[in-house]
PyMOL Python script that loads the backbone (N, CA, C, O; Angstrom):
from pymol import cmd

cmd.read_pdbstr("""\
ATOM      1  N   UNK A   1       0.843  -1.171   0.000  1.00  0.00           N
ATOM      2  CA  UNK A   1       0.000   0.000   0.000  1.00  0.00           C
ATOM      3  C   UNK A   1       0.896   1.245   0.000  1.00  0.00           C
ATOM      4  O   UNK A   1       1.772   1.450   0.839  1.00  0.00           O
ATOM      5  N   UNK A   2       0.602   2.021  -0.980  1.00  0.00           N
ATOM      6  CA  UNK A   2       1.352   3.520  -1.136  1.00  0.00           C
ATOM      7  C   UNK A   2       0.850   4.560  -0.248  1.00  0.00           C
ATOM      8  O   UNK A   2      -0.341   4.790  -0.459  1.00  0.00           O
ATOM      9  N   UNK A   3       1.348   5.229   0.634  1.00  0.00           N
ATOM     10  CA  UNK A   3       0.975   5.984   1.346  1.00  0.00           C
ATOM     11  C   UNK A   3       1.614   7.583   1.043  1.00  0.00           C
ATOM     12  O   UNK A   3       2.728   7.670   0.528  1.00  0.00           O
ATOM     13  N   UNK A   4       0.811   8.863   1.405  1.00  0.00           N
ATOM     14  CA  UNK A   4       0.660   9.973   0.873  1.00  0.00           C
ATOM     15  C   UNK A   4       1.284  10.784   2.752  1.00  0.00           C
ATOM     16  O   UNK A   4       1.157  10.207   3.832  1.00  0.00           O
ATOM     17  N   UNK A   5       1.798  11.937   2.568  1.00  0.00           N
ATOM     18  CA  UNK A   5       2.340  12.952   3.725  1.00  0.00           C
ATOM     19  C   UNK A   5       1.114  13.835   2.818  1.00  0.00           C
ATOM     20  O   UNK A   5       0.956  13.622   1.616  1.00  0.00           O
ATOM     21  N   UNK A   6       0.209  14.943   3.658  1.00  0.00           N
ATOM     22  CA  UNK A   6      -0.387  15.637   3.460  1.00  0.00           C
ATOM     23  C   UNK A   6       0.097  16.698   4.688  1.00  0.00           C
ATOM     24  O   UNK A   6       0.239  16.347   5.859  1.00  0.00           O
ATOM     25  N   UNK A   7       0.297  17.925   4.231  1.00  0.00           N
ATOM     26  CA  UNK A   7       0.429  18.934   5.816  1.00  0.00           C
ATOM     27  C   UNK A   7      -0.273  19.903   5.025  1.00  0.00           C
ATOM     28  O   UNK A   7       0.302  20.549   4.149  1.00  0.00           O
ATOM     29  N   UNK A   8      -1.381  20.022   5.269  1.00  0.00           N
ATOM     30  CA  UNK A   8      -2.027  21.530   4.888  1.00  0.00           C
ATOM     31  C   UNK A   8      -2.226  22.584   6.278  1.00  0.00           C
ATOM     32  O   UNK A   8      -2.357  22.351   7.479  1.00  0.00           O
ATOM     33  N   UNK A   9      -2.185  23.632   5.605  1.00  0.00           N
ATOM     34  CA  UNK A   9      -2.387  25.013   7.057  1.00  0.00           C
ATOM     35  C   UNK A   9      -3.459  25.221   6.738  1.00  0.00           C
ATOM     36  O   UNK A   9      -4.025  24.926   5.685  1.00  0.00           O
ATOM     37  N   UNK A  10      -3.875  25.815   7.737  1.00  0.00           N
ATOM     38  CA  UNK A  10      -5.169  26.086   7.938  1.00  0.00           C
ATOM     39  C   UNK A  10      -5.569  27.592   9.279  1.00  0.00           C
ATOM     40  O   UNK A  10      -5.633  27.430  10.498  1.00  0.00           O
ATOM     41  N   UNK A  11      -5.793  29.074   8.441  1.00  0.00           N
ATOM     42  CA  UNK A  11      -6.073  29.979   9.074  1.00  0.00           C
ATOM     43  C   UNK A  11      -6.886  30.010  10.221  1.00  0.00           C
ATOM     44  O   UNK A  11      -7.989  30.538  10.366  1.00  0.00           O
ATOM     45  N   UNK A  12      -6.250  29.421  10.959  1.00  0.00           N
ATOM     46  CA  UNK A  12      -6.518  29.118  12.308  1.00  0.00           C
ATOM     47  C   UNK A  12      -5.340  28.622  13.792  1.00  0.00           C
ATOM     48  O   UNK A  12      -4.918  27.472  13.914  1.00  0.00           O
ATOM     49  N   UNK A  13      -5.005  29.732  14.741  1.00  0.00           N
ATOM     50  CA  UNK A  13      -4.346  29.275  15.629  1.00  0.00           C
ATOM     51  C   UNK A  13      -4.493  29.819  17.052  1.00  0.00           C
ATOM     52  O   UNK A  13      -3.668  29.508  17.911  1.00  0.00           O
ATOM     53  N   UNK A  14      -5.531  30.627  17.320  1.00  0.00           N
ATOM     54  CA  UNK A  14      -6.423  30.887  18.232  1.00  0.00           C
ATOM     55  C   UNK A  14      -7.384  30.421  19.106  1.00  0.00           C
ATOM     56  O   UNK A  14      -7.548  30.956  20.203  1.00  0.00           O
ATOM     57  N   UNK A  15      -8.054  29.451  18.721  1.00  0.00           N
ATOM     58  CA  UNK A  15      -8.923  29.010  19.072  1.00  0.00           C
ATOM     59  C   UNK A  15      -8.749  27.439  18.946  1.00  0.00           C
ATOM     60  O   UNK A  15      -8.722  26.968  17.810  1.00  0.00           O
ATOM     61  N   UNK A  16      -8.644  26.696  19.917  1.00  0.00           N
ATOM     62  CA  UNK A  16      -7.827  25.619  20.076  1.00  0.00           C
ATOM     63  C   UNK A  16      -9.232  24.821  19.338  1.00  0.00           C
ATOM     64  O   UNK A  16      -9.118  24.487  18.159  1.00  0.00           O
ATOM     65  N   UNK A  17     -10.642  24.512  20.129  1.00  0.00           N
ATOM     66  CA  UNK A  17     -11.722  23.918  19.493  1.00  0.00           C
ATOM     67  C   UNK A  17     -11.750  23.891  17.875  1.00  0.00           C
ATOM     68  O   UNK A  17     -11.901  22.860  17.221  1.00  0.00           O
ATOM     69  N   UNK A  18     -11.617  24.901  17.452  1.00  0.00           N
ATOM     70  CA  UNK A  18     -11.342  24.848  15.954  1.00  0.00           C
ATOM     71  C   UNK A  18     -10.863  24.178  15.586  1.00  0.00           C
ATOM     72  O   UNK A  18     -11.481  23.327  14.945  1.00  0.00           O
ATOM     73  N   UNK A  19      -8.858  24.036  15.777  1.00  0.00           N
ATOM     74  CA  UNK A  19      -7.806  23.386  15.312  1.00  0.00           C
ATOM     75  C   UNK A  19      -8.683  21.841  15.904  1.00  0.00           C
ATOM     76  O   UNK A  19      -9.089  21.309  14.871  1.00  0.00           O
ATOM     77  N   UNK A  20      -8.961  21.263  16.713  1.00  0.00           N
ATOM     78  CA  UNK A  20      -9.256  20.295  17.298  1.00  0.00           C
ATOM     79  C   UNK A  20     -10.217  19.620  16.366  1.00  0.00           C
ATOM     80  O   UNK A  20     -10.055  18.409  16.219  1.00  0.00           O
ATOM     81  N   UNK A  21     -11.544  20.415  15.477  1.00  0.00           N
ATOM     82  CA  UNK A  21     -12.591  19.957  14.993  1.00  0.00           C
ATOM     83  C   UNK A  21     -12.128  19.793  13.810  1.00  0.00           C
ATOM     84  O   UNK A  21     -12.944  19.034  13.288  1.00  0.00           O
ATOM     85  N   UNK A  22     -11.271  20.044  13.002  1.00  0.00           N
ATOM     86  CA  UNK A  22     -10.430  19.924  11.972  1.00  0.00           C
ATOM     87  C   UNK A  22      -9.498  18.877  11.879  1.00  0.00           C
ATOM     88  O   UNK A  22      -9.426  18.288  10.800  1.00  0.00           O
ATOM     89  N   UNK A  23      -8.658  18.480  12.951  1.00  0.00           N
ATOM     90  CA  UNK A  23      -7.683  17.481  13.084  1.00  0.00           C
ATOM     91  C   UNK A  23      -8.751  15.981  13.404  1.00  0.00           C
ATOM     92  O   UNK A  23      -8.362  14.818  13.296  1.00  0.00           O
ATOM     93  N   UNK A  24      -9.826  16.326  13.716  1.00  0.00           N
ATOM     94  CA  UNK A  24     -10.812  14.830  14.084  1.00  0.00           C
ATOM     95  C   UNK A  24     -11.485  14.710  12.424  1.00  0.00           C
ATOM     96  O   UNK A  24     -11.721  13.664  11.821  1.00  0.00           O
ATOM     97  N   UNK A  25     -11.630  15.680  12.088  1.00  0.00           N
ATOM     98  CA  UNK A  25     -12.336  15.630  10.736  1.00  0.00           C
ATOM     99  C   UNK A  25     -11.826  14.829   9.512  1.00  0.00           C
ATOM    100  O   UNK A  25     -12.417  14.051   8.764  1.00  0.00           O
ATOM    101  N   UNK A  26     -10.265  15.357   9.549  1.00  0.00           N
ATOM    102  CA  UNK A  26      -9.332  14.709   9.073  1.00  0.00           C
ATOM    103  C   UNK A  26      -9.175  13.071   9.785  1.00  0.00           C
ATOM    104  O   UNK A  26      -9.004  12.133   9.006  1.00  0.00           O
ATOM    105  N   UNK A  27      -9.217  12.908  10.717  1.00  0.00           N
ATOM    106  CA  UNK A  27      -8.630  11.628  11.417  1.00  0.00           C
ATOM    107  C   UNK A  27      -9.850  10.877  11.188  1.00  0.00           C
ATOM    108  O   UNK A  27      -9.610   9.673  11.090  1.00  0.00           O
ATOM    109  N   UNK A  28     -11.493  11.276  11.031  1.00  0.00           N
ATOM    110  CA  UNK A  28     -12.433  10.237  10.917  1.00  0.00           C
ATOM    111  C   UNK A  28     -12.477   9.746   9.159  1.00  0.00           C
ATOM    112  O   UNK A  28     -13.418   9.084   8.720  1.00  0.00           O
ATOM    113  N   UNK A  29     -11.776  10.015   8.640  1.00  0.00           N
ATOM    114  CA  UNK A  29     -11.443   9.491   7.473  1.00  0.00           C
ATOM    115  C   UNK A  29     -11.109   7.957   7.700  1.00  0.00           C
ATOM    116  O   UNK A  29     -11.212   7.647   8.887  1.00  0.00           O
ATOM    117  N   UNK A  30     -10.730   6.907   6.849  1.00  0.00           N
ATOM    118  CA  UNK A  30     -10.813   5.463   7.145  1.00  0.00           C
ATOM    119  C   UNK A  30      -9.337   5.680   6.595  1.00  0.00           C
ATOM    120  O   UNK A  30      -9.021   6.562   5.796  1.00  0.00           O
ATOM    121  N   UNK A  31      -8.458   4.704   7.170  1.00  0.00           N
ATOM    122  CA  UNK A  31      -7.147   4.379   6.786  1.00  0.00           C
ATOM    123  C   UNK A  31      -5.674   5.774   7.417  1.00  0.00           C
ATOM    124  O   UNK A  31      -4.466   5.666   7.630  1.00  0.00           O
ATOM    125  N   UNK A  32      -6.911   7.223   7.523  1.00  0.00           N
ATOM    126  CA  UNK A  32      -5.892   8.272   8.006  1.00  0.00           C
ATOM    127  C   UNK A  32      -4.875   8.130   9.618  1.00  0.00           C
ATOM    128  O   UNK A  32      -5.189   7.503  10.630  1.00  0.00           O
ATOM    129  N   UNK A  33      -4.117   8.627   9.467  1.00  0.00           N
ATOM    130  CA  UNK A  33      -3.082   8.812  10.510  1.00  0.00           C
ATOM    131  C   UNK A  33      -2.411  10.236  11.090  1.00  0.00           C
ATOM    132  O   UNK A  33      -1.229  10.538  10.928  1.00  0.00           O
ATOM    133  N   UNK A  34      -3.377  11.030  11.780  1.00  0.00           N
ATOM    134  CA  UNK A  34      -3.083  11.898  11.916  1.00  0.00           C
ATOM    135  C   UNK A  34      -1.091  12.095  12.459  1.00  0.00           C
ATOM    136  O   UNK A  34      -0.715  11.023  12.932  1.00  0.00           O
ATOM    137  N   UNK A  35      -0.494  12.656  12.453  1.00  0.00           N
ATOM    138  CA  UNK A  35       0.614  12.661  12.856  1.00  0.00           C
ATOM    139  C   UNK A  35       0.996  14.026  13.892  1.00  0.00           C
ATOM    140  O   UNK A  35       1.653  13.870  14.922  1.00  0.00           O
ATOM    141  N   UNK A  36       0.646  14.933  13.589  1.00  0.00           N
ATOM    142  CA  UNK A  36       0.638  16.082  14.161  1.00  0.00           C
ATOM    143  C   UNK A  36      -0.092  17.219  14.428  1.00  0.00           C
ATOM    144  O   UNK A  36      -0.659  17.442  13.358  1.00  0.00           O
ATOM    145  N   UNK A  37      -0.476  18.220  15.348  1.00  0.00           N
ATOM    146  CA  UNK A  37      -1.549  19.353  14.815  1.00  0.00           C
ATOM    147  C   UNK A  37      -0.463  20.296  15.602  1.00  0.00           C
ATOM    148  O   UNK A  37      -0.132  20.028  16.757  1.00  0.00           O
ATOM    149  N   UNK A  38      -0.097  21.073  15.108  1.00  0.00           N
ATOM    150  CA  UNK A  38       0.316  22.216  15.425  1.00  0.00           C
ATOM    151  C   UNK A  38      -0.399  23.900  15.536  1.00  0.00           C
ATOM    152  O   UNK A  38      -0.875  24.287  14.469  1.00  0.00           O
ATOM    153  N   UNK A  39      -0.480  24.707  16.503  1.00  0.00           N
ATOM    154  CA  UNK A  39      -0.873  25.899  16.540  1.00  0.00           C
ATOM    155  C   UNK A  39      -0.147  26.937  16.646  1.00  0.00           C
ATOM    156  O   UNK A  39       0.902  26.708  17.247  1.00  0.00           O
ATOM    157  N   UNK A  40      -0.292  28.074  16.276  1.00  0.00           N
ATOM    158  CA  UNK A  40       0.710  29.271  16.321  1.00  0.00           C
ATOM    159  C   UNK A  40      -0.083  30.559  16.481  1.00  0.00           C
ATOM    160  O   UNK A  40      -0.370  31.218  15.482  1.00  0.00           O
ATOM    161  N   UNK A  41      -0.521  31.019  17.950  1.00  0.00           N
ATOM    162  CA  UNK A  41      -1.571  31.807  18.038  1.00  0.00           C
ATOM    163  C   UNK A  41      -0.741  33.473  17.645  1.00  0.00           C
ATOM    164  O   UNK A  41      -1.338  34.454  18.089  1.00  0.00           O
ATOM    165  N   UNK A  42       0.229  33.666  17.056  1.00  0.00           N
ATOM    166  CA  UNK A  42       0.803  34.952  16.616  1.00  0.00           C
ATOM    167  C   UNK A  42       0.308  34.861  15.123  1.00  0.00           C
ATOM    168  O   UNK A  42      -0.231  35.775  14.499  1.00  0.00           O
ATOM    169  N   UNK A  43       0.458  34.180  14.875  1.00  0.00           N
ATOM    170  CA  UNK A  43       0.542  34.001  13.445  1.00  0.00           C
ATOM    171  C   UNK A  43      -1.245  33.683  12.847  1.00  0.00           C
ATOM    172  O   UNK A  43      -1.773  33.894  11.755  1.00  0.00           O
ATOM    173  N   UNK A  44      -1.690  33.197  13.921  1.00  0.00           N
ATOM    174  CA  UNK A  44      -3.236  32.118  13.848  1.00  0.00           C
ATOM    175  C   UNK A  44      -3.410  31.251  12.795  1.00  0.00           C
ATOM    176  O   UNK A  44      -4.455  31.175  12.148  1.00  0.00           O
ATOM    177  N   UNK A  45      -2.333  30.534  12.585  1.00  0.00           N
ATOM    178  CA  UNK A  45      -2.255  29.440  11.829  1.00  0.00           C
ATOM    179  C   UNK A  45      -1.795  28.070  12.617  1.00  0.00           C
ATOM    180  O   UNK A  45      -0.953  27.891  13.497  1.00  0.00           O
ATOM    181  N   UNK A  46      -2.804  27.068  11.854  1.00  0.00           N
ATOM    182  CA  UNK A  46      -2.308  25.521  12.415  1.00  0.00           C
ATOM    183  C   UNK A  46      -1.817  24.918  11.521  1.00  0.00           C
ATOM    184  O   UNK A  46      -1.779  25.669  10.546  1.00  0.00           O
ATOM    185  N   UNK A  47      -1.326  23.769  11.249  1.00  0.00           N
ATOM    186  CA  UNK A  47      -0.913  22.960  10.874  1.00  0.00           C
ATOM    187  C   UNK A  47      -0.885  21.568  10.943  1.00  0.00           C
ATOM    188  O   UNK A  47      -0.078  21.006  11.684  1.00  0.00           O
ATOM    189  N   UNK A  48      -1.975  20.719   9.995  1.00  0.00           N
ATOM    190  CA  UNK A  48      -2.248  19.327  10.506  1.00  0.00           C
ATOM    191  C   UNK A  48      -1.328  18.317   9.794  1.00  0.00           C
ATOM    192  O   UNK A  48      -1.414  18.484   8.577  1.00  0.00           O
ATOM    193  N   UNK A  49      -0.381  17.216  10.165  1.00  0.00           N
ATOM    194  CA  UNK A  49       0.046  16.462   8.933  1.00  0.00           C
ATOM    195  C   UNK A  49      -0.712  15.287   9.010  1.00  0.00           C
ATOM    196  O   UNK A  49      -1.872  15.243   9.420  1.00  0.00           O
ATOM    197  N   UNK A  50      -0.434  14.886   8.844  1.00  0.00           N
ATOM    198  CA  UNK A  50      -1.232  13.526   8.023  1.00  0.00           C
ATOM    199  C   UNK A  50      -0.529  12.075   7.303  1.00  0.00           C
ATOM    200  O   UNK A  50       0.329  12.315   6.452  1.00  0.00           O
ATOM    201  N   UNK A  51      -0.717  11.141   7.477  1.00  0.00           N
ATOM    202  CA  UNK A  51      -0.346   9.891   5.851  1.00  0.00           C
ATOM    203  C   UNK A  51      -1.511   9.648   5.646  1.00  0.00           C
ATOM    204  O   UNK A  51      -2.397  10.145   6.342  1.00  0.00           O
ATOM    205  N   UNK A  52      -1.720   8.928   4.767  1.00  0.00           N
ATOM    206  CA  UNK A  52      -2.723   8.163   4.260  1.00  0.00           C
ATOM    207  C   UNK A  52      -2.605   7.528   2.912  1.00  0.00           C
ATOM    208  O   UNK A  52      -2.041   7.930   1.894  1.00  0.00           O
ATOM    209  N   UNK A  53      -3.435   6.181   3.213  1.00  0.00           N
ATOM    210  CA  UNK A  53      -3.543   5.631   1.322  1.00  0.00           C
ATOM    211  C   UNK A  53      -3.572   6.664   0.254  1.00  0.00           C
ATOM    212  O   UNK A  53      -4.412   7.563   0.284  1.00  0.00           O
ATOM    213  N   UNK A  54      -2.820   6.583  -0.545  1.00  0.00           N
ATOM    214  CA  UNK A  54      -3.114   7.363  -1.860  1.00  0.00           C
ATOM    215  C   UNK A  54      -4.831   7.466  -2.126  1.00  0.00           C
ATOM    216  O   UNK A  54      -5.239   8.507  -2.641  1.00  0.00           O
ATOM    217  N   UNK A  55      -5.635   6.594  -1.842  1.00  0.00           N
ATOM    218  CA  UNK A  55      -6.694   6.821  -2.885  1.00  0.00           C
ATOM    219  C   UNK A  55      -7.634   7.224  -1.483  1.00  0.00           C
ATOM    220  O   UNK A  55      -8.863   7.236  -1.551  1.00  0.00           O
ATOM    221  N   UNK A  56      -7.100   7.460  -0.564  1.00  0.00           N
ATOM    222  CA  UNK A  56      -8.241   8.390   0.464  1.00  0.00           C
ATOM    223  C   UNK A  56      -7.769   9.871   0.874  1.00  0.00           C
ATOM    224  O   UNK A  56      -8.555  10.584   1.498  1.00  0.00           O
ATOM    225  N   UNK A  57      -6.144  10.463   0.432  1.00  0.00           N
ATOM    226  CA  UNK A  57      -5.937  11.209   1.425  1.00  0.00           C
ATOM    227  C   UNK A  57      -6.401  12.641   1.013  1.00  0.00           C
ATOM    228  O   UNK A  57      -6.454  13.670   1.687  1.00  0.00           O
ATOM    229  N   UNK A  58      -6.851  12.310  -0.822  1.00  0.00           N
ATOM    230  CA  UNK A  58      -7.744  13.660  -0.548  1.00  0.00           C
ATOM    231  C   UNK A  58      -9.126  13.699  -0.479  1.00  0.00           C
ATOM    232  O   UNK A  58      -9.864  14.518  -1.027  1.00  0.00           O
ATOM    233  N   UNK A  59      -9.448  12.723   0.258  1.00  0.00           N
ATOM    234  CA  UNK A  59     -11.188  12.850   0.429  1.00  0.00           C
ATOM    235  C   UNK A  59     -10.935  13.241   2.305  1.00  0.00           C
ATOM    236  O   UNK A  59     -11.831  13.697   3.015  1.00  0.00           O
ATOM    237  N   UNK A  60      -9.439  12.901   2.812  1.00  0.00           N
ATOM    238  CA  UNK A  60      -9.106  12.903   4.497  1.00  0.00           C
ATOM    239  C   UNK A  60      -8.699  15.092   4.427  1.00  0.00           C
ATOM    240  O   UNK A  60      -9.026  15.846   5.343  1.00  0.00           O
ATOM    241  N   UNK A  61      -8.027  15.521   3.221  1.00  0.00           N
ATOM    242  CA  UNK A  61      -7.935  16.871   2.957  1.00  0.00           C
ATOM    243  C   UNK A  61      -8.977  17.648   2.777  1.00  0.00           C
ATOM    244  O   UNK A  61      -9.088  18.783   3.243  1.00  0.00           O
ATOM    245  N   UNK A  62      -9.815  17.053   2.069  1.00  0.00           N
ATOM    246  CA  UNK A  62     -10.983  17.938   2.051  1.00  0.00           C
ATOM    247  C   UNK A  62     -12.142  17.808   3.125  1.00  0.00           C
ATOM    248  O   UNK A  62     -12.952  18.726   3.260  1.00  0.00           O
ATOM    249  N   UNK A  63     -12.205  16.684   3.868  1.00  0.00           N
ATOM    250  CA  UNK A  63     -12.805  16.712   4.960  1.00  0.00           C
ATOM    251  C   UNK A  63     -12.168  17.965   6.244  1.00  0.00           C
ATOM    252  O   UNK A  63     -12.962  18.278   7.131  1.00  0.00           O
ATOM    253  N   UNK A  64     -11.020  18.482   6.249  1.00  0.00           N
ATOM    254  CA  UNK A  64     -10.407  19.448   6.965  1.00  0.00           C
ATOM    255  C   UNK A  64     -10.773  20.673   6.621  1.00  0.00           C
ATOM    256  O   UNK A  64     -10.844  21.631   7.391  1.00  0.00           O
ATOM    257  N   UNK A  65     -11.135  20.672   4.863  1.00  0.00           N
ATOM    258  CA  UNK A  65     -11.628  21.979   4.300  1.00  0.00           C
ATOM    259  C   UNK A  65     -12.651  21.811   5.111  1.00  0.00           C
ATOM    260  O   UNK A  65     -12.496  22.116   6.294  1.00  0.00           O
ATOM    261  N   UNK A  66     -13.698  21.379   4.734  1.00  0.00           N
ATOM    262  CA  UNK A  66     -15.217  21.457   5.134  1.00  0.00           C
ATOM    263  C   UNK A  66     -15.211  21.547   6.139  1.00  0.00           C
ATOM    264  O   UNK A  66     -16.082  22.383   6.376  1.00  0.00           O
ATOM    265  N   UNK A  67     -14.671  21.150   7.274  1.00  0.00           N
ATOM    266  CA  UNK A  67     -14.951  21.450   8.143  1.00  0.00           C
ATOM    267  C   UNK A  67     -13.922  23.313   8.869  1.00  0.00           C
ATOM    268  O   UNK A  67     -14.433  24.369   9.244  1.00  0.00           O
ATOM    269  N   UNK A  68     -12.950  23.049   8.804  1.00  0.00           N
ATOM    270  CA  UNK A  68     -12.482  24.846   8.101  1.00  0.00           C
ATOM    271  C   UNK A  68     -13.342  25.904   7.778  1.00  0.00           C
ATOM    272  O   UNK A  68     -13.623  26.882   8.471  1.00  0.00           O
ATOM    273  N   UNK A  69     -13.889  25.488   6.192  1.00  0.00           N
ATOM    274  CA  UNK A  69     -14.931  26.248   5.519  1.00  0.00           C
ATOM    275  C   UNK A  69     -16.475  27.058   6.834  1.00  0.00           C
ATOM    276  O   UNK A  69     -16.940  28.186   7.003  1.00  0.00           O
ATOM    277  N   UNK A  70     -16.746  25.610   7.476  1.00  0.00           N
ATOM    278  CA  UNK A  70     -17.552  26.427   8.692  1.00  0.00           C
ATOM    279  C   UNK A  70     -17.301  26.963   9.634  1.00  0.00           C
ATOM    280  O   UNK A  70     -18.124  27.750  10.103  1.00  0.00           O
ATOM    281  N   UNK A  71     -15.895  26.705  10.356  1.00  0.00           N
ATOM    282  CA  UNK A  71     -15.751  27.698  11.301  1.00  0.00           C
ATOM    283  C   UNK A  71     -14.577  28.337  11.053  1.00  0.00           C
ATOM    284  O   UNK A  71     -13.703  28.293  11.919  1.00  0.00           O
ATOM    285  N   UNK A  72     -14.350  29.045   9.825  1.00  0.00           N
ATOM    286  CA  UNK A  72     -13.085  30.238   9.589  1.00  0.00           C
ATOM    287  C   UNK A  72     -13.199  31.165   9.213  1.00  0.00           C
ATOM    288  O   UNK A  72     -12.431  31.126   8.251  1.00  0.00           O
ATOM    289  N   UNK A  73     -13.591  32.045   9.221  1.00  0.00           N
ATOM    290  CA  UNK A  73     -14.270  33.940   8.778  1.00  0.00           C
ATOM    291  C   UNK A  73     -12.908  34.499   8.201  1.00  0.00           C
ATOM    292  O   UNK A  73     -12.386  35.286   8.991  1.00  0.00           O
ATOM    293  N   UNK A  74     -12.285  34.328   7.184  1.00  0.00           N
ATOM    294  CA  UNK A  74     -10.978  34.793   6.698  1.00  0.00           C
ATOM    295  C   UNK A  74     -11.431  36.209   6.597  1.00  0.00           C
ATOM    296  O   UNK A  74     -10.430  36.851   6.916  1.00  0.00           O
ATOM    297  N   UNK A  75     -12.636  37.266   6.258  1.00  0.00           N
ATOM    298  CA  UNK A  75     -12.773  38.049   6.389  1.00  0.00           C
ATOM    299  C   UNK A  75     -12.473  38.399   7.690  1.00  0.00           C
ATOM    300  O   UNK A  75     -11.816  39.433   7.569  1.00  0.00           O
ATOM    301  N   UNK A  76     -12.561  38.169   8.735  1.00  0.00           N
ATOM    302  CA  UNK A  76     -12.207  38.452  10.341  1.00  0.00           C
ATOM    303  C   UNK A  76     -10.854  38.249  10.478  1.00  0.00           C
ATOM    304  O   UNK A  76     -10.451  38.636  11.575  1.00  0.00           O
ATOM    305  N   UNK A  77     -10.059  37.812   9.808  1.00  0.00           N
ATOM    306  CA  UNK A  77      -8.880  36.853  10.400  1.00  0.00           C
ATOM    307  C   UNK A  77      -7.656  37.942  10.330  1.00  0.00           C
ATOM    308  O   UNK A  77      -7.330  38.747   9.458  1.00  0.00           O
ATOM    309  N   UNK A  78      -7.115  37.624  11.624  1.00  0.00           N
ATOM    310  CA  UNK A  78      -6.032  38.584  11.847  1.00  0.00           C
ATOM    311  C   UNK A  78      -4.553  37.665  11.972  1.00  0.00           C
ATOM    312  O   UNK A  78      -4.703  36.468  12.217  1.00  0.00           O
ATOM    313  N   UNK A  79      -3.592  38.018  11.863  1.00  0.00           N
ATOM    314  CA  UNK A  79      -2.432  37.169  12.263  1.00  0.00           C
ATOM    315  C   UNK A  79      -1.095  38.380  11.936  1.00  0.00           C
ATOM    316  O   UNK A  79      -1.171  39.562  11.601  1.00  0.00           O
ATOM    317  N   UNK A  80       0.044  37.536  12.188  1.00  0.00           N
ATOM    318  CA  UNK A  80       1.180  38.603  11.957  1.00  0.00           C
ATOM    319  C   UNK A  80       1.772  38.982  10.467  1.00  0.00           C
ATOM    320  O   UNK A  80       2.455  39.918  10.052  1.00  0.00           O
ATOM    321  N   UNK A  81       1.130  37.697   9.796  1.00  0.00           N
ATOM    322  CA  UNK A  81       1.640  38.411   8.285  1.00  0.00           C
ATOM    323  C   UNK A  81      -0.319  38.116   7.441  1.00  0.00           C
ATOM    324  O   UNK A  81      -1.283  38.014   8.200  1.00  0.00           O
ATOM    325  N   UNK A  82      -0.432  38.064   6.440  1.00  0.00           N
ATOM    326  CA  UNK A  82      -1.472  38.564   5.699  1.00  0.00           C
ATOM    327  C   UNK A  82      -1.834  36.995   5.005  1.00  0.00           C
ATOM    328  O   UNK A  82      -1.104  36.137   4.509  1.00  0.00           O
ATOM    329  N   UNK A  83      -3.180  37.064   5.206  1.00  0.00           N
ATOM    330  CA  UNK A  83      -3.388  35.762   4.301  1.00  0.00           C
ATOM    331  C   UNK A  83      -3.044  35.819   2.975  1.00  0.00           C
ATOM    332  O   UNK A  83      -2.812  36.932   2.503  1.00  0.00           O
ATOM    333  N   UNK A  84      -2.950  34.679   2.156  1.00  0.00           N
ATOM    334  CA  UNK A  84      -2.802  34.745   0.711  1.00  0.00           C
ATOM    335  C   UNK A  84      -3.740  34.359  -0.068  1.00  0.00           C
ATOM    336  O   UNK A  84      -4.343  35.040  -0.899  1.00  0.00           O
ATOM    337  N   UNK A  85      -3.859  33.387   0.159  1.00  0.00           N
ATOM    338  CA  UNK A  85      -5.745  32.739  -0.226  1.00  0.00           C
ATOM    339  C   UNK A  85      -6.741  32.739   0.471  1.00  0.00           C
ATOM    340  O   UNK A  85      -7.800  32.290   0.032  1.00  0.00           O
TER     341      UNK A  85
END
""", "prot")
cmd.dss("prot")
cmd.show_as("cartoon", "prot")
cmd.util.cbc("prot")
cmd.orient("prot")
């Protein structure tokens, strides 16, 4: 079995529940392995990594969006340098 490293950020490092509902979102995926969640409340960015089977780890990535997508107001979002996307 081929396995995939995924680390996406995610505008969020403030609010620990957030980073938390994101890293389970990702982890209730089948076959995922969360590896790390990192927070950086200067910056308010996290950082989740991840492995997973090739043929799940972007259905385990976009489960982090979606759940992201509902609780992240990038219009609100403050940190020490500027979002990009």
């Amino acid at each position: 079995m081929k396995l995939v490293e995924c680390v996406p950020n995610f505008s969020e490092g403030r609010r620990p529940e957030v980073v938390t509902a994101i890293r389970d979102a990702i982890a209730a995926v089948a076959g995922v392995h969360v590896l790390d969640a990192s927070a950086d409340a200067s910056h308010n960015r996290c950082v989740i990594t991840f492995v997973a089977p090739v043929d799940v780890a972007g259905d385990a990535a976009f489960a982090g969006i979606r759940e992201a997508l509902q609780r992240i107001d990038l219009g609100a979002h403050t940190g020490e340098h500027p979002r990009m996307g």
